[in-house]
ZALUM-871575 format. One record per residue (C-alpha): residue number from 1; chain; x, y, z. Coordinates in Angstrom, 2 decimals. Last residue first. Example, Ala and Ser with C-alpha at 12.3 -4.5 7.8 and 13.67 -1.06 7.14 Angstrom:
! ZALUM-871575
(2 "A" (13.67 -1.06 7.14))
(1 "A" (12.30 -4.50 7.80))
//
This chain:
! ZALUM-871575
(111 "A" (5.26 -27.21 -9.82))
(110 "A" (2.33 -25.43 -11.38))
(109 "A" (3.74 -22.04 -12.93))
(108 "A" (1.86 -18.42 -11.16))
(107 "A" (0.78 -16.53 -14.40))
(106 "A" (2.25 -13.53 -14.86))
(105 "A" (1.70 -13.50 -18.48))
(104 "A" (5.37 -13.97 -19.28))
(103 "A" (5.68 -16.34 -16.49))
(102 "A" (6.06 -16.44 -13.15))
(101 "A" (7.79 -18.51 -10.18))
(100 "A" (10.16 -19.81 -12.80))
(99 "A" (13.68 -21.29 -11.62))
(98 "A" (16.70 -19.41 -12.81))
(97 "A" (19.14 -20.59 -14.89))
(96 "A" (17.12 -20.12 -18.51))
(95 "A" (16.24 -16.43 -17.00))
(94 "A" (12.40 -15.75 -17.09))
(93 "A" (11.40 -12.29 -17.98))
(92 "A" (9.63 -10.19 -16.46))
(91 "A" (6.65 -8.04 -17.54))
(90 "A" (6.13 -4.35 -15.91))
(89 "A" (3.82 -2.27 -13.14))
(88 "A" (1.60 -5.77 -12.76))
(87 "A" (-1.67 -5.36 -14.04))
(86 "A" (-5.08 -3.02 -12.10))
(85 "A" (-3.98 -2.08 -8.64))
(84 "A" (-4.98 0.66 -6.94))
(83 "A" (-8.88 0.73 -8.47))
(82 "A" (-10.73 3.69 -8.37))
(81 "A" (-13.11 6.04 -6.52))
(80 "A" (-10.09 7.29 -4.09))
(79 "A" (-12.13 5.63 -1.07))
(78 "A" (-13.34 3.14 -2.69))
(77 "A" (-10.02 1.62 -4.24))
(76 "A" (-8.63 2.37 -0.73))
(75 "A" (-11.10 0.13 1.16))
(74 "A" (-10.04 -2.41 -1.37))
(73 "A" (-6.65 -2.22 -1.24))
(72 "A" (-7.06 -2.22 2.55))
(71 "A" (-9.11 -5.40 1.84))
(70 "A" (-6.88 -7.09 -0.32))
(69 "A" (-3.87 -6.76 1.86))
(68 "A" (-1.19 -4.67 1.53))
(67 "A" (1.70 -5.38 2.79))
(66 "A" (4.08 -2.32 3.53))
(65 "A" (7.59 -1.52 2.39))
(64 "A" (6.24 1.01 -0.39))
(63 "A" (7.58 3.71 2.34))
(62 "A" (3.74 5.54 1.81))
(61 "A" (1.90 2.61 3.23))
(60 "A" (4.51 2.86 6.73))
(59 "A" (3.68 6.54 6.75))
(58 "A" (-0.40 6.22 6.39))
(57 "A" (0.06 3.58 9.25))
(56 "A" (2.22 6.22 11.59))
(55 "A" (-0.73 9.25 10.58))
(54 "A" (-3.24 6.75 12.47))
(53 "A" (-6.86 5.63 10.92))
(52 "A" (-9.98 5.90 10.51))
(51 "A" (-9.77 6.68 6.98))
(50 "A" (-10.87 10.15 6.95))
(49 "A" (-8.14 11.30 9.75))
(48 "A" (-5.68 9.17 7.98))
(47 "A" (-6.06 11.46 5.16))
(46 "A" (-6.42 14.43 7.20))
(45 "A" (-3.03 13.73 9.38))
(44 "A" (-1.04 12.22 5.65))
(43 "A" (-2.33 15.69 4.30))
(42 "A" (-5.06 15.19 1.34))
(41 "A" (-4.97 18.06 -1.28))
(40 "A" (-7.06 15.72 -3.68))
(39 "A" (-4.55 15.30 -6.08))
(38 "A" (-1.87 14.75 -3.93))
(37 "A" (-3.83 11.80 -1.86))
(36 "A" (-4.10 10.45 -5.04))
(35 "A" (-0.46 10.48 -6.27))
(34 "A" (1.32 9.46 -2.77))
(33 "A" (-2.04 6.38 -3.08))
(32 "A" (-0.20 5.49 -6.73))
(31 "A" (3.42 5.89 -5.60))
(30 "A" (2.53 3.54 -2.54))
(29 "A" (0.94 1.19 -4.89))
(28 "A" (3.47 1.10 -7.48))
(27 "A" (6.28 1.02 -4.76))
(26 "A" (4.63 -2.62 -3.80))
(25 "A" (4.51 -4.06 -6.50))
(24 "A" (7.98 -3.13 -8.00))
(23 "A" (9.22 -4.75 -4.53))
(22 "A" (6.78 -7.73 -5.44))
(21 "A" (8.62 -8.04 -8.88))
(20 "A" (12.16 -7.95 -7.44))
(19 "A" (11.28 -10.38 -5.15))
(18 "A" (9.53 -12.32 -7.45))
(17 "A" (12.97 -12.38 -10.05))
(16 "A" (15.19 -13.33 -7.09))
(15 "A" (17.97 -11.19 -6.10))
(14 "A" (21.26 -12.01 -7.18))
(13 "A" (21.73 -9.10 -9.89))
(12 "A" (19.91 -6.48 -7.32))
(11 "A" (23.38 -5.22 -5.82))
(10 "A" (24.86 -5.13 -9.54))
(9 "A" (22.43 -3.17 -10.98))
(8 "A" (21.95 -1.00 -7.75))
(7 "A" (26.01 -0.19 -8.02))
(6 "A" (25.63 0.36 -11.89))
(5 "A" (22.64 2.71 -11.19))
(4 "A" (24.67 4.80 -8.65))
(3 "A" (27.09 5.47 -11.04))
(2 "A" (30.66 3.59 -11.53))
(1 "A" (33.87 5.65 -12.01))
//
């Protein structure tokens, strides 16, 4: 009997390496503002309250499905008094059969 991490293994095997890496992204950030907003006692009501904004877009942030944009993460950075995002959550490594869209370093490649 497989477990559930063989079934995600092989349900993420085809997906592209940036995918994968913008889904870790993503979940980073929402884990990170779940994390604040923990630590400082912060409903989703009062921290959307402070923020100027509705309970619904705290909810969307929180699925790790949402796109941030440099601003929000901004906004937010200020807010909790430091930065969201600092490195990518991991390194990835390129496959020899798979196009590059990053590299070790995570720099974008030239085409």
């Amino acid at each position: 009997m497989k477990n559930i991490n063989d079934k995600f293994q092989q349900m993420t095997a085809d997906v592209p390496l940036y995918i994968q890496a913008e889904l870790d992204i993503s979940f980073a950030i929402s884990n990170e503002i779940y994390t604040l907003m923990q630590e400082r006692g912060l409903s989703k009501k009062q921290f959307a309250d402070a923020l100027g904004k509705k309970p619904s877009e705290i909810t969307k942030w929180l699925s790790g499905q949402h796109n941030f944009t440099i601003r929000t993460l901004a906004m937010l950075s200020v807010f909790f008094g430091k930065p969201l995002i600092q490195t990518c959550p991991r390194k990835y490594e390129i496959l020899e059969d798979e196009h590059p869209t990053m590299v070790a370093e995570d720099t974008p490649v030239n085409d």
